[in-house]
C-alpha positions as a Python dict, from the first residue, in 0.01 Angstrom:
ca = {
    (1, 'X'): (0, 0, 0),
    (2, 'X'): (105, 179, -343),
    (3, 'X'): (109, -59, -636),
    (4, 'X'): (447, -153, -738),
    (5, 'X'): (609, -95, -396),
    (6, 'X'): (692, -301, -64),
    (7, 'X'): (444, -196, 263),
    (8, 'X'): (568, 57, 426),
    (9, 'X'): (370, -36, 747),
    (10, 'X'): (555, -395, 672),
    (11, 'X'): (863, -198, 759),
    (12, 'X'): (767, 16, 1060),
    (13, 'X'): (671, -276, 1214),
    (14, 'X'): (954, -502, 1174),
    (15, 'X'): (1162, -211, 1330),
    (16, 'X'): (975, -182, 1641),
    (17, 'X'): (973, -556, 1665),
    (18, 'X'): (1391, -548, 1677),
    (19, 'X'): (1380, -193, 1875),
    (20, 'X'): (1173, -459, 2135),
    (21, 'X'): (1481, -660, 2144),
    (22, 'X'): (1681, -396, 2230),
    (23, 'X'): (1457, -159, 2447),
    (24, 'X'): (1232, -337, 2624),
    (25, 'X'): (1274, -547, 2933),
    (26, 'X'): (1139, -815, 2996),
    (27, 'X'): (1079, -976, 2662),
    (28, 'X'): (712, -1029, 2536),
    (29, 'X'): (830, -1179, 2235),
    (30, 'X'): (1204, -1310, 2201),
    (31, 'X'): (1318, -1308, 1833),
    (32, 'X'): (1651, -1350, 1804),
    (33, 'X'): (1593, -1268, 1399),
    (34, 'X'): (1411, -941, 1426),
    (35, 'X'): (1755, -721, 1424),
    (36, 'X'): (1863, -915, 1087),
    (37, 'X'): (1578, -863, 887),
    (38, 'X'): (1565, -521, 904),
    (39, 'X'): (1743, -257, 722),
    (40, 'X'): (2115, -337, 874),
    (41, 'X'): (2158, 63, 894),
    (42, 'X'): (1859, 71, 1049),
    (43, 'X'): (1957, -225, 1279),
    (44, 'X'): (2289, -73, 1370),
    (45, 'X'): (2146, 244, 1487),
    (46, 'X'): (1900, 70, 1683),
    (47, 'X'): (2207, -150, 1897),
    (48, 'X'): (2448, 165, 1856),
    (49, 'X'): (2212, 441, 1987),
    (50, 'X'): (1886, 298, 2100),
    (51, 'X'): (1779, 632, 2297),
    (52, 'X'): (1763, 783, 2015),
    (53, 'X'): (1496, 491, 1887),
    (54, 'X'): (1140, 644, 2053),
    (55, 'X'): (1109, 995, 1939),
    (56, 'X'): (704, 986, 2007),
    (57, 'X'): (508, 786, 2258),
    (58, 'X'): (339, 663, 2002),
    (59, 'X'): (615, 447, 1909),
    (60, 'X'): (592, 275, 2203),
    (61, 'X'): (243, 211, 2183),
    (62, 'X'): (308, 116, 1848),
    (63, 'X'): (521, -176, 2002),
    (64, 'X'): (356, -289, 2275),
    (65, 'X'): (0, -379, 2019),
    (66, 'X'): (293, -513, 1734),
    (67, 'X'): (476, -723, 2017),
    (68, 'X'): (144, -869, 2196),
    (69, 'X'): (-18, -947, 1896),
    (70, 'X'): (300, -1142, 1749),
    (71, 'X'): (282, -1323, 2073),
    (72, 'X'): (-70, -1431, 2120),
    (73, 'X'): (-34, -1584, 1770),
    (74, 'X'): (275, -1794, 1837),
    (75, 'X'): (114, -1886, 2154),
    (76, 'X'): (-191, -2015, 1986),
    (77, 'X'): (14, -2224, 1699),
    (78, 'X'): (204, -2358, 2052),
    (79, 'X'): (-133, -2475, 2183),
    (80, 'X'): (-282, -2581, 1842),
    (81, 'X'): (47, -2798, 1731),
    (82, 'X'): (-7, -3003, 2082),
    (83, 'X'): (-319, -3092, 1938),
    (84, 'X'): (-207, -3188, 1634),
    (85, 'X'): (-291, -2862, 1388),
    (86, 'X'): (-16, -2907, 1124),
    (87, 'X'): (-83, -2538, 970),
    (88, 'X'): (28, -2233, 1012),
    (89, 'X'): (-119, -1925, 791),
    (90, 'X'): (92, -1589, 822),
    (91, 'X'): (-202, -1326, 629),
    (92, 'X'): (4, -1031, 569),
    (93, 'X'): (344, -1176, 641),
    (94, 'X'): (563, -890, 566),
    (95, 'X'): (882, -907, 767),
    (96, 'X'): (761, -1147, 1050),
    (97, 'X'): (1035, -1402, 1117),
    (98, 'X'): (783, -1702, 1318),
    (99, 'X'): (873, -1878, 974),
    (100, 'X'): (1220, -1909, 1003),
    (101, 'X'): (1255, -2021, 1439),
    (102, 'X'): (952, -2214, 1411),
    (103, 'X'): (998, -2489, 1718),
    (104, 'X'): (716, -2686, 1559),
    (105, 'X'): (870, -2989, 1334),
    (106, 'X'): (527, -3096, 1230),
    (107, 'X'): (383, -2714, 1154),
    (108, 'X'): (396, -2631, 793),
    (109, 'X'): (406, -2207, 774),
    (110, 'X'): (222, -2059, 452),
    (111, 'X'): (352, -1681, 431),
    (112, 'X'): (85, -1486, 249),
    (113, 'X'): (166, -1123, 115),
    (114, 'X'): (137, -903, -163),
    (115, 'X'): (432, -1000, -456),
    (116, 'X'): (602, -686, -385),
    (117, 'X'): (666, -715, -12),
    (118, 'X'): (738, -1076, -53),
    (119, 'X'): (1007, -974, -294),
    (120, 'X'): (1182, -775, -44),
    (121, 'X'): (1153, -989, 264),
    (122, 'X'): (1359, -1259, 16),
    (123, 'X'): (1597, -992, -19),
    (124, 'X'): (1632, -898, 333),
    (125, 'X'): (1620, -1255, 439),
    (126, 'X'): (1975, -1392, 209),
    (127, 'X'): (2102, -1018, 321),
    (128, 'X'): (2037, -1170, 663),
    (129, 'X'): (2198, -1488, 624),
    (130, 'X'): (1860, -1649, 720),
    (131, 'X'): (1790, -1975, 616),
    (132, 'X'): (1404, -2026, 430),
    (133, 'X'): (1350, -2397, 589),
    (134, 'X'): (1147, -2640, 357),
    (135, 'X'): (808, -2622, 582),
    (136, 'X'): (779, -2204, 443),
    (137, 'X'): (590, -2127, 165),
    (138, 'X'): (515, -1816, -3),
    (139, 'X'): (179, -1724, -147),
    (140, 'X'): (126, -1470, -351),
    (141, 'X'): (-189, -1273, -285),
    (142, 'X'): (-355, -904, -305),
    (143, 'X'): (-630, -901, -41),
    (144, 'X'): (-831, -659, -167),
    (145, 'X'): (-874, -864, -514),
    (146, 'X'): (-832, -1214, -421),
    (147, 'X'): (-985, -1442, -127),
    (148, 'X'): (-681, -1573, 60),
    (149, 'X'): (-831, -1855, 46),
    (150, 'X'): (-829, -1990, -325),
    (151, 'X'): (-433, -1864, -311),
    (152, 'X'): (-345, -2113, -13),
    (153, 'X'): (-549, -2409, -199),
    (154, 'X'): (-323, -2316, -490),
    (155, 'X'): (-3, -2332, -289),
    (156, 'X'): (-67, -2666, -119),
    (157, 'X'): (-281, -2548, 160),
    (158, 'X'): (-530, -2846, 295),
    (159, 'X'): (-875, -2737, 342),
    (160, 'X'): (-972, -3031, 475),
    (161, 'X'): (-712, -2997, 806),
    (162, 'X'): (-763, -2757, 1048),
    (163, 'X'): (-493, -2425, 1070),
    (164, 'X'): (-405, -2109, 1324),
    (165, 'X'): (-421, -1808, 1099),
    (166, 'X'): (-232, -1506, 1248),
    (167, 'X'): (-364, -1171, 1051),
    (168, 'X'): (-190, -882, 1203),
    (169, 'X'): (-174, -539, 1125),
    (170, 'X'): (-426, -574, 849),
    (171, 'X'): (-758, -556, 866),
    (172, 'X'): (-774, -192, 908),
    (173, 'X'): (-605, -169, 581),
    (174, 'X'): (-954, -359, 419),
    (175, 'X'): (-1325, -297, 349),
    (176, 'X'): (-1535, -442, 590),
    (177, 'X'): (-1675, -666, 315),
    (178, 'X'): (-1356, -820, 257),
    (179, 'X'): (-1260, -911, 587),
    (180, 'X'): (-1582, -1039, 680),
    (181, 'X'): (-1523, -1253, 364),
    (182, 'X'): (-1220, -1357, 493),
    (183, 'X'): (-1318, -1432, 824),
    (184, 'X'): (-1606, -1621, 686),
    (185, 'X'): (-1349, -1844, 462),
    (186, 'X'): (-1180, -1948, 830),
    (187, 'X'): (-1469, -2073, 988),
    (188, 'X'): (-1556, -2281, 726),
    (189, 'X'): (-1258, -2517, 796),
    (190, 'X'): (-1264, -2813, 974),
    (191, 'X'): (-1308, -2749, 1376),
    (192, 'X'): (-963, -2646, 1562),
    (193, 'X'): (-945, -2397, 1336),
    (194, 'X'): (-847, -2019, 1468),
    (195, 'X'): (-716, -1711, 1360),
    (196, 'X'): (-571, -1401, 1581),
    (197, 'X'): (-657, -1076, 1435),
    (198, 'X'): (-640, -712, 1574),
    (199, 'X'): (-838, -425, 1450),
    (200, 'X'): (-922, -69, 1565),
    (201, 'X'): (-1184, 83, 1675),
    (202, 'X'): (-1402, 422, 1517),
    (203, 'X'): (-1221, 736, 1600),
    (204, 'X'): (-1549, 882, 1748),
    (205, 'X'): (-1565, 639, 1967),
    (206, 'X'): (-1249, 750, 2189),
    (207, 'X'): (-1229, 1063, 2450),
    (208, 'X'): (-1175, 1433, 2307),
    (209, 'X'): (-745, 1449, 2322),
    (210, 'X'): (-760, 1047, 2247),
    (211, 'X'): (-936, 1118, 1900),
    (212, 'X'): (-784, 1424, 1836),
    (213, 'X'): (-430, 1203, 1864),
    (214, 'X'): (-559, 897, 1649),
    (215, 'X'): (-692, 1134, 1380),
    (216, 'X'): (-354, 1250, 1283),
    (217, 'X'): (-226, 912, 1288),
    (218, 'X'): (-513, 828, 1010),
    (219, 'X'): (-402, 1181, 870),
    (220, 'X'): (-52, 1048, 830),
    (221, 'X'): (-102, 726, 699),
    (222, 'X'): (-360, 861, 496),
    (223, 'X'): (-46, 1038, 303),
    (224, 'X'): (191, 763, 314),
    (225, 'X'): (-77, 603, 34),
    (226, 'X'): (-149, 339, 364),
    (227, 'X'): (-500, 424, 485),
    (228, 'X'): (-712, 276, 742),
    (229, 'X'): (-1048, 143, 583),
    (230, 'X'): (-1246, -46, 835),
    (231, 'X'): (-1298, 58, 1197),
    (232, 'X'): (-1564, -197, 1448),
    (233, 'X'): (-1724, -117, 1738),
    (234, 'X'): (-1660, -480, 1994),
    (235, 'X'): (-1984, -543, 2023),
    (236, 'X'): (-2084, -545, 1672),
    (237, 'X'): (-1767, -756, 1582),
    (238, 'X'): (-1879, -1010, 1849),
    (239, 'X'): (-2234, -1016, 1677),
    (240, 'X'): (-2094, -1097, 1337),
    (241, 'X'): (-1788, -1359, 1472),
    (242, 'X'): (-2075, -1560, 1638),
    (243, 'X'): (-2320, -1496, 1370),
    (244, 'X'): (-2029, -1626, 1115),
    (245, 'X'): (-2025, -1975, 1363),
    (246, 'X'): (-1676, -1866, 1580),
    (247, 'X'): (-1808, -2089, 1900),
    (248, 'X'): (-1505, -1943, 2117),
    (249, 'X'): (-1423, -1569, 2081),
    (250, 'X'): (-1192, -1369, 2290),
    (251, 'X'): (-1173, -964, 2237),
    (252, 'X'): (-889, -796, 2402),
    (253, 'X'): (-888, -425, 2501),
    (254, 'X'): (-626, -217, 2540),
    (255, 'X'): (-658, -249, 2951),
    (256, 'X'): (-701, -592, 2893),
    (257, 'X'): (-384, -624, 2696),
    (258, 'X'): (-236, -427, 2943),
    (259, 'X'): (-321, -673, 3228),
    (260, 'X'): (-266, -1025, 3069),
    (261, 'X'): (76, -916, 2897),
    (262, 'X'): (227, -568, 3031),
    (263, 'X'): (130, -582, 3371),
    (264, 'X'): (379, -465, 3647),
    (265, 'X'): (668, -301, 3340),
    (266, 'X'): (869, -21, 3463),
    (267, 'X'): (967, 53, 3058),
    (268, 'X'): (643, 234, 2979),
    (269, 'X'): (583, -43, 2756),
    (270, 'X'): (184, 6, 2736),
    (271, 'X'): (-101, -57, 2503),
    (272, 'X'): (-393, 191, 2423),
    (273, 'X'): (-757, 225, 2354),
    (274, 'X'): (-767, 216, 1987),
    (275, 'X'): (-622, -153, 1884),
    (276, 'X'): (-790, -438, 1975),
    (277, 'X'): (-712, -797, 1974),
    (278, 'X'): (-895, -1119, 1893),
    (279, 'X'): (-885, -1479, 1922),
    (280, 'X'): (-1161, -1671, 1764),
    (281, 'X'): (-1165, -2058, 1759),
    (282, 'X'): (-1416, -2291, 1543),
}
């Protein structure tokens, strides 16, 4: 992201999660906030002309990994709260709402983001009329500087409890180094520990048209000061979550996705080949 300003990317995605609301039937992920969080002339467009809403297939690609991914990780705080996991780690919050309809009374949500994006989801959240419930808490935190980590201890975070971390639409945006760091910073808490993460995969790696296609997506973010930094092959990723000490690892592909979550949609809500999703449990 440029210094001094709110993620961009932060924004595009918070739009296609209320154009979901709107577009898509049936629901992967109901969130009755997603339309007030946004820009309200960008959420009165959406409900006034939502036709107009998918100029590219991409956006609906776009979507279908930023509605899946959302869901997996709310599904996983569902399973982990049963069990007694008390926290909830949002890395790279930007507009996500799970904060503010969390259904879990004993789940404590820590909202980690850079200052500047944090600023304007406050903003957009007393714009909204949306209540920030005592069991938030923002954290402060630039992850290519500072371990996510030592900025949760600092906020209240309890390394000695186990916590569901859902890091979405953001490793791509890191060095390799850094999210292995971070990755290796999760595994070293206490055991019913997880995180969800999604990352893509190397360009070159993808059919002729395919990579031709993802290369001026890179090519555009690239100029929007946003680019992608670290691209994994699956099986290397496996080698390094088990080599890290992840004991339960599950790496969805786009087909995958595709057949667990979008199966049988008449919307042309799909996933593709590039984004991948993980779960990976201590």
């Amino acid at each position: 992201m440029i210094e001094g300003q709110p993620s961009h990317t932060a924004e595009r995605v918070a739009v296609e999660r209320a154009a979901h609301q709107v577009l898509d039937s049936p629901l992967v992920l109901a969130d009755p906030l997603a339309l007030r969080i946004i820009d309200a002339e960008q959420a009165r467009r959406l409900q006034a002309h939502p036709e107009q809403h998918d100029t590219s297939p991409i956006n609906r690609i776009t979507r279908a990994i930023v509605v899946v991914r959302s869901r997996i990780a709310e599904d996983e705080i569902a399973r982990a709260a049963n069990r007694g996991v008390m926290q909830y780690v949002v890395l790279g919050a930007g507009l996500d709402t799970f904060a503010y309809r969390n259904p879990h009374p004993t789940v404590r949500v820590f909202e980690v983001d850079h200052a500047d994006t944090q600023q304007r989801k406050r903003q957009r959240l007393a714009t909204g009329g949306i209540e920030v419930p005592d069991r938030v808490t923002f954290v402060s935190c630039d992850f290519a500087t500072v371990t996510p980590l030592a900025a949760l201890r600092e906020a209240g975070f309890d390394p000695a409890r186990p916590a569901v971390f859902a890091w979405l639409g953001v490793v791509m945006y890191l060095e390799r180094a850094a999210v292995m760091k971070t990755l290796g910073d999760i595994v070293s808490l206490p055991p019913g520990t997880s995180v969800v993460f999604d990352y893509a995969v190397p360009p070159d790696s993808l059919p002729f048209v395919s990579r031709q296609i993802y290369r001026r997506l890179l090519g555009r973010l690239d100029m929007a000061g946003e680019p992608w930094r670290s691209f994994f092959e699956p099986m290397t990723l496996r080698a390094d979550l088990d080599r890290l000490g992840f004991t339960d690892v599950d790496d969805l592909s786009g087909d995958e996705i595709n057949r667990r979550y979008l199966a049988n949609r008449h919307d042309g809500l799909q996933s593709s080949s590039v984004g991948r999703i993980v779960i990976a449990r201590r």
